[in-house]
Structures are given as C-alpha cells and as structure tokens.
N, C-alpha and C positions, 0 to 999 in steps of 0.2 A: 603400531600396526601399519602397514604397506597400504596404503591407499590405489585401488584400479587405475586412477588418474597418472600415477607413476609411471607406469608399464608403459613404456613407449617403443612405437610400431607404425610401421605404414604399407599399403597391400604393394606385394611388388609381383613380377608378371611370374617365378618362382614359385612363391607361396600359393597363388590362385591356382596353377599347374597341379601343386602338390594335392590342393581341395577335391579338384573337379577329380581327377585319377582316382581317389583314394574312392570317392562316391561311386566308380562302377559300381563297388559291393553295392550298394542301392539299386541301382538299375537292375543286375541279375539278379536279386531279391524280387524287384518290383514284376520281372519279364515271369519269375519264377512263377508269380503268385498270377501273372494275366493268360498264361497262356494253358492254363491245365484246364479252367472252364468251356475255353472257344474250344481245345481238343475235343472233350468229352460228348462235345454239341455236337461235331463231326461225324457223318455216318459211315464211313470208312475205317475211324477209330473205332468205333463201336462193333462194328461186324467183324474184326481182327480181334477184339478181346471181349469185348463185351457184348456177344451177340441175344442173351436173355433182355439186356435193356433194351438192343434196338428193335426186338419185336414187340413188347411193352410199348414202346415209344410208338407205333405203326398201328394200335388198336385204337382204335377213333373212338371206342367208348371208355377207355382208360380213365382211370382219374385226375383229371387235372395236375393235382399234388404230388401224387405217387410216381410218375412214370419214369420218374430217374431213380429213385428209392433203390438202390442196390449198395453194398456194404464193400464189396471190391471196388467198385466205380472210386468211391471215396476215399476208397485205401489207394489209390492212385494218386490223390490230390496231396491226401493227407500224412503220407508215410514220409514225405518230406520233411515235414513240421517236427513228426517224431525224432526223425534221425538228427535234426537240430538240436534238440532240447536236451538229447543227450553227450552231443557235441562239443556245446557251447560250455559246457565245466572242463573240459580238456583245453579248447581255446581260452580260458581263464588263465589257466596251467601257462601255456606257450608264450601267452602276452605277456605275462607278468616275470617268465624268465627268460625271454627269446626277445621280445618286442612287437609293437604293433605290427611292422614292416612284416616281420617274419610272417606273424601271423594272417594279414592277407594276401601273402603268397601261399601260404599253405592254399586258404579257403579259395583261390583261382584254380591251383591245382585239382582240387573237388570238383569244381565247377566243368572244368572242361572233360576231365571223365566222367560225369554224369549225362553232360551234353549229347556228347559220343556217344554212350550207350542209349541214352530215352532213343537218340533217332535212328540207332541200328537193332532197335527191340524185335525179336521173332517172336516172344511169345510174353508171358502177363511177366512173370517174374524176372524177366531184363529189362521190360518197364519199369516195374517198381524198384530194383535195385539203384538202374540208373536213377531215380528220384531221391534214394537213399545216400547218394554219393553226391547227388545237389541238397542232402538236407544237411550233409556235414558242413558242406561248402557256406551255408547259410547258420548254419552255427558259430565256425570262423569268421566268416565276414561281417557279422551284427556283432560279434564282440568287438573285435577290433577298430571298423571304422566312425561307430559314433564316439568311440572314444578318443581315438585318433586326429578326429575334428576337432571335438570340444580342447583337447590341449593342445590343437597347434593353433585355433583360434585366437585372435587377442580380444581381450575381456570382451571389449565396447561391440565387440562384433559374432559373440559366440554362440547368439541365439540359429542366427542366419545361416552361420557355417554350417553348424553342426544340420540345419534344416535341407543343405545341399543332401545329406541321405535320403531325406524322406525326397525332396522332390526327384532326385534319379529314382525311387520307389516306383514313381509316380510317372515317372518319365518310361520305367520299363513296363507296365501295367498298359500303357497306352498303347507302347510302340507292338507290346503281347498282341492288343487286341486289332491293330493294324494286321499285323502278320496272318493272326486267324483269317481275319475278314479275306484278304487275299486267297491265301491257300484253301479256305472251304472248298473254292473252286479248285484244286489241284488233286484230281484222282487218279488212282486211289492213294498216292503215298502225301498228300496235302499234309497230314498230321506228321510225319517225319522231319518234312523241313519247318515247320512249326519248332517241335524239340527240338531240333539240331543248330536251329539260328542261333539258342541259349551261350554257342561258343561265342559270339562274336565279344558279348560285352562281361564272359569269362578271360578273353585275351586281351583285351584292354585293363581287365582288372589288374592280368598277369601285370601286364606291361608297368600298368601305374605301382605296383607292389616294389618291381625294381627302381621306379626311378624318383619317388616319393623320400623325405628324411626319417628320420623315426623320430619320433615326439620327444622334447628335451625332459620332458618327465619322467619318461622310462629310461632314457641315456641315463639320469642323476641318480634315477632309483635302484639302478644296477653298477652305481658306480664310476661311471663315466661323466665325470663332471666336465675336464674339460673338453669334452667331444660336444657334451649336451649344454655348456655355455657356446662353442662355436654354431651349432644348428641353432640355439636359439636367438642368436644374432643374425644369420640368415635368413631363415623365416620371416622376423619379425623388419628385417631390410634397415637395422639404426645398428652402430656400437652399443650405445648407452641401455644396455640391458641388467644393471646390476640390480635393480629392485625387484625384479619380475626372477630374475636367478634364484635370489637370495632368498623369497618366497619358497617357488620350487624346491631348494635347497632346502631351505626347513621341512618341508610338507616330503622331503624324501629321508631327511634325519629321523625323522618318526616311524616311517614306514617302514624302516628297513630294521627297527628297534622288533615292529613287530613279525615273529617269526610262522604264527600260525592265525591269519589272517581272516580263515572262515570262525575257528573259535569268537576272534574281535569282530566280527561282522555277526555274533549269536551275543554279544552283551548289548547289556540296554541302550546304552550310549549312543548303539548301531543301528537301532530301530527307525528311528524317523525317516533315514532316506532309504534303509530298506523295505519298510511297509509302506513309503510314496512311488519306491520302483517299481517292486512287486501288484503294485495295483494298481500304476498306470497301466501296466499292461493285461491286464486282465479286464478292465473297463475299457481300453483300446479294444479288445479283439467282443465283447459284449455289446459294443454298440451292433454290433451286424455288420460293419464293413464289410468284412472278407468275406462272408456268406453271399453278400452282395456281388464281391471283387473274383470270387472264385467261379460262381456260378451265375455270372450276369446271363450270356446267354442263354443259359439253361433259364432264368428265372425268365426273362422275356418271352422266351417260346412259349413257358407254362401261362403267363399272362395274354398269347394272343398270337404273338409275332412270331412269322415266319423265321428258316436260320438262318437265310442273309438280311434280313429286318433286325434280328434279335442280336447279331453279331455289329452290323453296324450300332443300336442304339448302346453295345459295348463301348464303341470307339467317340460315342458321344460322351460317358459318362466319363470314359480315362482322361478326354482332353480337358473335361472340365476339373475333375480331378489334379491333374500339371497345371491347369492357370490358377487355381485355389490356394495351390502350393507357395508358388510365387507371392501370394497376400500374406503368406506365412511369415515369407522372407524377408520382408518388407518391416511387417508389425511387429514382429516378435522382439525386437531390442528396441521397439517404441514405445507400445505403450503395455510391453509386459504377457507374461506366459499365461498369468491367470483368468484374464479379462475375455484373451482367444477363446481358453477352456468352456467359460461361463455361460459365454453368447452362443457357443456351440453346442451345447446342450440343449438350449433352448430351440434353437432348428431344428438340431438332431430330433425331439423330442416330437415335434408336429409333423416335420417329413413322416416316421417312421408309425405315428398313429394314423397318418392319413390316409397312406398305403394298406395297411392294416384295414382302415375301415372300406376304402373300396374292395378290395376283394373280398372284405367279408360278405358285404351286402350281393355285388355282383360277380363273384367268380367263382361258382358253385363245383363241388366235386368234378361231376358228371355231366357239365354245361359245355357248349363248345368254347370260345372265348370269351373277354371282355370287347366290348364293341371298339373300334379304333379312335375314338377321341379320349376314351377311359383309359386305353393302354398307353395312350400320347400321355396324357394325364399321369399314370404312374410312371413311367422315363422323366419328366418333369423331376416330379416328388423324388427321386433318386437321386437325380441332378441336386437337387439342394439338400441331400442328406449327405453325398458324395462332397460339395462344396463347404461344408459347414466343416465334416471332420478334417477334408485335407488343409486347412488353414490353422485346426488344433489338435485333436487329439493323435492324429497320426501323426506328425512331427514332432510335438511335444511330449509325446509318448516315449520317444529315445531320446529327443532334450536333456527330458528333468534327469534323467536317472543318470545320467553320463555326465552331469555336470554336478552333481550334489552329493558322491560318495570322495570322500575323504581320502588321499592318495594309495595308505593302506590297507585299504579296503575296496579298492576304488574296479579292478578288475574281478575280485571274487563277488561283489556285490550286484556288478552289472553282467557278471555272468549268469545270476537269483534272476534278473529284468530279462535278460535274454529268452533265461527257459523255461522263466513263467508267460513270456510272449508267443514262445511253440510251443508251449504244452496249451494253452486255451485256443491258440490258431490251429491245434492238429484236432483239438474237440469240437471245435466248430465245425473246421471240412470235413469229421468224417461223420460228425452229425446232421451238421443243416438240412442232407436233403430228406433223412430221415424225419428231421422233426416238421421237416416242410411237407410232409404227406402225414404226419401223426397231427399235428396242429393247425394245419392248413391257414389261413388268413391272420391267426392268436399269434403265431410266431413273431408276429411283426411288434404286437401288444409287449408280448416277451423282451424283444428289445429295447422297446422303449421305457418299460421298469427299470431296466438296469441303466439304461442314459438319467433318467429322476435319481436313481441312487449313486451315480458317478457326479451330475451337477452340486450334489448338497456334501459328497465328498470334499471336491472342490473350493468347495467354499466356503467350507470350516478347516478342512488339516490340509490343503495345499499351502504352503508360502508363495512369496515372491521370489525368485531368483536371476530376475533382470540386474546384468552391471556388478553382479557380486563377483569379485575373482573366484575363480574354482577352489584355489587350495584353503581359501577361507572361508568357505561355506559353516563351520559348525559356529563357530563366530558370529557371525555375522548373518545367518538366518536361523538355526535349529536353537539359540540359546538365545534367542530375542523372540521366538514363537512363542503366542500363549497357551498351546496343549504342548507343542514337543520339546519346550525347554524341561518340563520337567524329568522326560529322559534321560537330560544331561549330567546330572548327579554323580554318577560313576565318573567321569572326570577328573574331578580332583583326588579321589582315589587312587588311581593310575598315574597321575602328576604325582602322588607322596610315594607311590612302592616305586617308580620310575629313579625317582633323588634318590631315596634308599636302598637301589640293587648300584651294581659298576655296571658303566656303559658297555652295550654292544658293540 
C-alpha cells in the first residue's frame, strides 16, 4: 500500500491560481445565497412584485412572525435551490465524461444568464426564471468544484483546499450583504444592481473555468494517462510523481471496470460514504444556517431593527462568518474534521436555545419590539451560532463527501450530496418564513433538536479522514470502522466475479 508520505508536492504560485479561480464557484453560491434576503427586505423589491407583503409589512399591528409569510416571496429565494437539485444529476453526467473543467464552464455560463435576467426582471416570472438559470449554475458548480479541489489538493493539505469553497461561500454572503447594505439606499432600481453584480464573480468563474487544469483523476479516468501524468507533475511542481500516479492509476483501472456507477453506488459496499454524504448535508442545512443566511434581514427587522440597522447587523454576522472560515482553514489538517464537528454542536446547540428562549419570553406576536440591548443580545447569539458552524459544519459539509467516495462512484455519489444539499436548502427557504409565523420563538427549539441529533451522529458513525489519501479511503478508513466495516463484505465478492469474468 502507497503510503500519503510518498506523494510528493510543493504549492507553486500555478496551483494556488488554479485553487483560488476554481472557488469563484463558491463565491457565486455564497453572493447567491446573501443577496436574496437583503432583496426581499427592500421596499422597492417589494412594491414591484410583492406588493401584498409590503402592506402587511406597513401594519404596526401585524404579527411580529407573520409579516413576510408569503409562499411566492420564498419561491424567489427558493426556486434556485430546486433547479439545482435537479441539475446537479446532469452535472454528475458531464463531470464524469467531459471533466471538471468543462463542467465549471458550463455552471459560469448559467450564472451570467441568470445574472442578466434577475436584474432585467419586469415582472415576477423573469425574476424567478432568472433564479432558475442561477440554480442550474449552482448545481454545476457544487459538483464540480469541491471535487475539483479535493483531487487537485496534495493529501497533507486537502482539508484546507478543499475549504477555499466554503470560505468564497462565505466571502460571497458578505460581500451579498455589503451590496444590500449599500443599495437599500438606491431608489427605486437598488434591488437590480443588487442581482446584477451576481455577474462579476460569474465572470471570474468563467475566466478561472478557462485557465484552470483539469484534475489528473478525470484525465486517467477517461484515459488520458499521459496528459493526466504531465498535469499531475505541474500541479504538484516535482517530477518524481510515480507513486501518487500509480495510485490514481489504479483507483481509475477500477473505475472504468465499472460501467453503471449508480447501480455500484446502490450496493452495500457503497453505503458508508453515501449515507455520511447524504447527511452531512441535510444536518448542514437543519442546523438553521441558511434560514438564518437567507433571511437575516428579514429576521432582525422581526426582532426590533430597523432596515438599515437589520441589514448592517447582516454584514456583522457575514464578516464573522469569513473570519470563522479561516479557523477552518487552519484546523482542519490539524487536529482533524471530527473534533471541528463535535465542538460545534455544542455552540451551535446553546446559540440557538438561547435565542429561542429570548424571544419566547419577550417577543410576543402582537408586541412591538424586543427592547435594544435584547436585540443587541440576539445578533450576539447569531454571531456565535454563525461562528461555530462556519469553522465545521459548513465546510466539512462538502469536505467529507468529496473526499470519501471511491473514484467510481465518486461523481455519481457526490452528485446524491449535492441534491440532498438543495433539496433540504430549497425546504428550508421556502419554508422558514412560514414556520417562523406557524412556530414563532419553538423554531429555534426546532433546530436545536436536530444540532443534538447531528452531534451523537458524529460521534458514533463519522470517521476520521485527516491525512488519508482520497483513492484509499475504503482501506484505510470504511474497513478499519467499527459499524461501517461491516458493509464491506461485498468486496470480496466483486474481487472473485471480477478474476472470473475477462477484463474490460
């Protein structure tokens, strides 16, 4: 067995280019995900499409909870999420026989006509379309660039790379809520150049799509050995790349053995890192994050704060979000993915009661606000629910899954991760604000359930997968686990019908 210590690499100014580019996809995810709340907050947005909310919003005896409670409002946020989730099985398709490269050119090309259309919208359904042609974009680019990362990374360093996604997330969420903040004051078209900035870090995607390599895993797995031994000598900036090849090489001799990939991703064999994908990301989007990330403004308004109060305490909670990111970057090849997870629960878990219990006690239906040190008080508590997730679960969340699927399996599996990430991200935004008027202050109770049953997840059927090479994960962590080796069994099965058919 190939020892990680082999694989020899050193960052040259090349590869890091290639990193940063590849992560716009992150950024226009993150800009995606920061700028549909500050819209919605907007009363210019609102009177152009949504004019039942903005008289709602205008009745001083309204309900606290209720007054964004509309089902289109959300189907603005959230039709994105959908059109990803449908997407990202077609982006599985492209990746695996086109390449990453390709495939986040496609997802730029989305991006910038969706761009286009959200900020030339005349009416509701040019709005939402254009959000449907950024939720393709976003299908494309979550397949491709965590993957993309994880194997152009060299082992010792794959946590962090691969966490350049989440922090451009994070970085676009920010810069979202910058923009808002600005344009609020821009009447009445504020909300157009809001959507329409979404090009800039669509054209840098573009840009990086062209001048990025494509990962020597897809070259070898498609048959281009020696194209995908010269990129991998590039990247990694040494000659002596024969053990890290020859790895690859095997881990694509397999792959290419197997011809119908989702069937091998439905045997037992295939469950461990499918059922740790599939639910990282559904305990990603259950913590409350994006309920949070979608509708900060909206939620601060509903707590007290004015909308240039509410949008600033946005741009508090994004920057702390980016610096949180960065502890990610740092920790995560030090002292491990699980440890992030564990400690984060554990914040997440008092943040998100605490909040819960102030507004139960003082933020009554029909009352007018919480008093200003109570609301100070909840942006606090945010802040460290916000800081706790962006150093695990939201980066770890496209980590694990992009480094622990087996090469033939490894794009049908994380396309499973992808569009279990937008199918619970598109439930959340088109539900929150509804469940935030049906449950009022409980919602928060609500999340913090499922942070208790994400923590004892964790910490029974998560592994460790610090420092493991990618192509030997089933080795070296799914068959040295003490619940998920016994999945393994089918193995040697497939090793005996394998000897006894002729090679592919």
């Amino acid at each position: 067995m190939v020892e990680s210590q082999d694989f020899k690499s050193k960052i040259t100014v090349y590869v890091v280019v290639c990193w940063i580019l590849a992560a716009f996809g992150g950024l226009m995810f993150g800009y995606d995900i920061g700028i549909s709340g500050g819209v919605t907050a907007m009363d210019d947005f609102l009177i152009k499409f949504f004019p039942t909310v903005y008289e709602r919003k205008l009745h001083a005896k309204e309900d606290n909870y209720c007054k964004y409670d509309d089902q289109s409002l959300q189907l603005f946020t959230s039709s994105l999420y959908l059109a990803a989730l449908f997407s990202s099985f077609a982006a599985s398709k492209v990746c695996t026989k086109f390449g990453r490269k390709p495939t986040i050119l496609i997802a730029s090309a989305f991006f910038l006509g969706g761009a286009s259309l959200s900020c030339g919208a005349g009416n509701l359904w040019m709005l939402i379309i254009g959000r449907i042609l950024l939720g393709i974009g976003v299908g494309f680019g979550n397949e491709a660039v965590p993957l993309f990362l994880s194997e152009i990374a060299p082992v010792q360093h794959r946590g962090a790379v691969n966490i350049l996604f989440q922090l451009f997330v994070t970085i676009g969420i920010f810069l979202a809520n910058l923009v808002n903040y600005s344009t609020s004051k821009l009447h009445p078209n504020g909300w157009r150049v809001s959507l329409g900035l979404a090009g800039i870090p669509a054209f840098f995607l573009l840009i990086g799509g062209i001048v990025i390599s494509e990962t020597p895993a897809s070259l070898i797995e498609r048959g281009n050995e020696a194209t995908g031994e010269k990129t991998l000598k590039k990247i990694r900036g040494v000659e002596d790349v024969k053990a890290e090849f020859e790895q690859i090489k095997l881990a694509s001799d397999i792959a290419r053995q197997v011809k119908h990939p989702f069937k091998k991703l439905m045997k037992r064999s295939s469950m461990p890192p499918l059922i740790i994908g599939v639910m990282l990301q559904v305990f990603q989007q259950f913590t409350g994050i994006n309920a949070i990330m979608f509708y900060a403004p909206v939620l601060f308004q509903t707590v007290g704060f004015k909308n240039d109060a509410s949008l600033l305490s946005s741009v508090i909670t994004g920057s702390v979000n980016v610096l949180s990111t960065l502890v990610s970057i740092y920790a995560v090849d030090k002292i491990g993915r699980r440890i992030l997870l564990l400690q984060a629960c554990v914040q997440m878990f008092i943040s998100q009661t605490a909040i819960g219990g102030i507004l139960l006690v003082h933020l009554k239906a029909t009352s007018n606000t919480l008093t200003t040190p109570q609301a100070v008080f909840v942006v606090v508590l945010v802040c460290l629910f916000v800081m706790s997730f962006a150093w695990s679960w939201g980066p770890l969340g496209w980590l694990i899954p992009s480094e622990t699927f087996p090469l033939e399996t490894r794009t049908t599996g994380f396309a499973f991760a992808v569009s279990s990430n937008m199918l619970f991200t598109f439930l959340i935004a088109q539900a929150f604000l509804s469940m935030m008027c049906h449950m009022r202050a409980y919602i928060f109770f609500f999340f913090s359930g499922w942070i208790l049953a994400m923590g004892l997840f964790a910490l029974f059927l998560l592994p460790e997968t610090k420092n493991v090479p990618i192509d030997v994960m089933v080795d070296r962590v799914w068959k040295k686990h003490r619940i998920w080796k016994r999945f393994m069994d089918d193995d040697d099965d497939d090793k005996r019908n394998k000897s006894s058919s002729p090679a592919i």
